[in-house]
N, C-alpha and C positions, 0 to 999 in steps of 0.2 A: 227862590226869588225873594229877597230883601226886603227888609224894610227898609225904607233908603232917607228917611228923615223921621227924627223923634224931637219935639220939642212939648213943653210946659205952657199951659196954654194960660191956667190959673191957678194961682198961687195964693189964698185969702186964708187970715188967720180966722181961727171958731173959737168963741166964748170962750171953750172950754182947756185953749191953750191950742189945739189941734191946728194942723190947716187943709184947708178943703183945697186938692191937687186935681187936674184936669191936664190929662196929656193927649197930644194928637202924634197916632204914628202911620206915616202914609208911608205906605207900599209902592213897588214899580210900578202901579199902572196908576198908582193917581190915588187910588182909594184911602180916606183916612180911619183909623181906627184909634177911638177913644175909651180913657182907661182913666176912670174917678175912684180915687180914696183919699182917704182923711192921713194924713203923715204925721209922727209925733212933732214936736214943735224945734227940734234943735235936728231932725233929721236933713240929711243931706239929702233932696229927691233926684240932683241933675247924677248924683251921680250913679243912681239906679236906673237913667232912660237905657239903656243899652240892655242890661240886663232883662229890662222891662218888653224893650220890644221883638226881644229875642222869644220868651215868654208868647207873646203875641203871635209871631208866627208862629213859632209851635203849634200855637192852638188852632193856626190855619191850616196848616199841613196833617194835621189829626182828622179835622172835621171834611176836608176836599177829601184826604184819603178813606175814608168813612163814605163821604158819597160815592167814588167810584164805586168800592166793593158794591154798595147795594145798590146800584145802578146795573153793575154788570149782574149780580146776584137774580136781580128781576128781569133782565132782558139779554142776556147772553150777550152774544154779538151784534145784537140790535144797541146795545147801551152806547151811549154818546158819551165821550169822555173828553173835557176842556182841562187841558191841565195849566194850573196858573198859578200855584204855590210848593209845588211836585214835580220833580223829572218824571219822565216816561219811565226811565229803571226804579224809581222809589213805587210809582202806580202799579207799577210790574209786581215788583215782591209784595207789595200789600195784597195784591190778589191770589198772588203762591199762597201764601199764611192764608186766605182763606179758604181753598180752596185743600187746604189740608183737614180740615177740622168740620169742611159741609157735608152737607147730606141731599141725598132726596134729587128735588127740582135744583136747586140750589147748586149743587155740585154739579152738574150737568149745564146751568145757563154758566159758570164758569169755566168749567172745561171747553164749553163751543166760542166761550170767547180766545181763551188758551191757543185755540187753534187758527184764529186769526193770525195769531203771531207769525215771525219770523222763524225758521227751523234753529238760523242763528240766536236769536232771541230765547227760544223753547231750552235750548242746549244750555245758555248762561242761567236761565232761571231754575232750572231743574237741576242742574247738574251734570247731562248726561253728554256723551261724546255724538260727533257726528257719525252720520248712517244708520247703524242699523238701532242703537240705544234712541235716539230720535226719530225713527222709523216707529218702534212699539211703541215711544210714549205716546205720537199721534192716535196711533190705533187704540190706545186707552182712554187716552180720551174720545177718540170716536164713539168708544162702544158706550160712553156714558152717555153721549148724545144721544145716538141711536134707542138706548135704551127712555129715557125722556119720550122720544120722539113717539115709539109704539105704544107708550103709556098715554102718551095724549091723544094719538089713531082710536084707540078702544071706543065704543059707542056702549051704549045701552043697550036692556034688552026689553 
């Protein structure tokens, strides 16, 4: 999702020869994001907005995909997920990659979210073919659940 306007908001030269630059860059739904630095004095800044709010997103697409993981991370398939700077397939693989490298609780509130999926979906993101290759991966992730699940049954003595 875009940034769909970048303009220079303020342009004032500094004492020290500098200028104090102020860019706003709004995104599809409206929201603007602002981006302050001092530019040399003979720098060209229009023709870094592009550049600049490409930059920007990034940084939004790192930090939503960053919430998702530890959203689903903390609450499995409970995790509520708004995606608004990320496709569904970007959200998707960011949880693969983590879901390679977890452990514990962690691995298991991923995997029970995994299994929300689509079997089509499971197949694109995993790699594996339909039936029976999608058939165990479910069951592997099941058993991470399952196992979470009896871990948290246990009582005291």
């Amino acid at each position: 999702m875009p940034i769909v306007s970048s303009v220079i908001q303020t342009d004032r030269p500094q004492a020290d020869g500098r200028r104090k630059i102020v860019e706003a860059h709004t995104d599809h739904l409206g929201r603007v994001h602002m981006r302050r630095y001092l530019a040399g004095d003979g720098d060209n800044v229009s023709a870094g907005l592009v550049t600049r709010a490409g930059e920007i997103l990034e940084g939004l697409v790192i930090h939503e995909l960053g919430q998702h993981v530890s959203a689903v991370s903390q609450f499995g398939s409970g995790a509520v997920i708004v995606l608004v700077y990320v496709t569904a397939g970007e959200a998707r693989s960011a949880l693969r990659e983590a879901l390679r490298d977890a452990r514990g609780i962690i691995l298991a509130n991923l995997a029970e979210f995994c299994l929300t999926l689509t079997n089509g979906q499971l197949q694109s993101l995993f790699g594996v073919s339909a039936g029976t290759q999608t058939t165990q991966l479910r069951s592997r992730l099941q058993a991470k659940v399952d196992k979470r699940d009896a871990l948290l049954a246990e009582v005291g003595e």
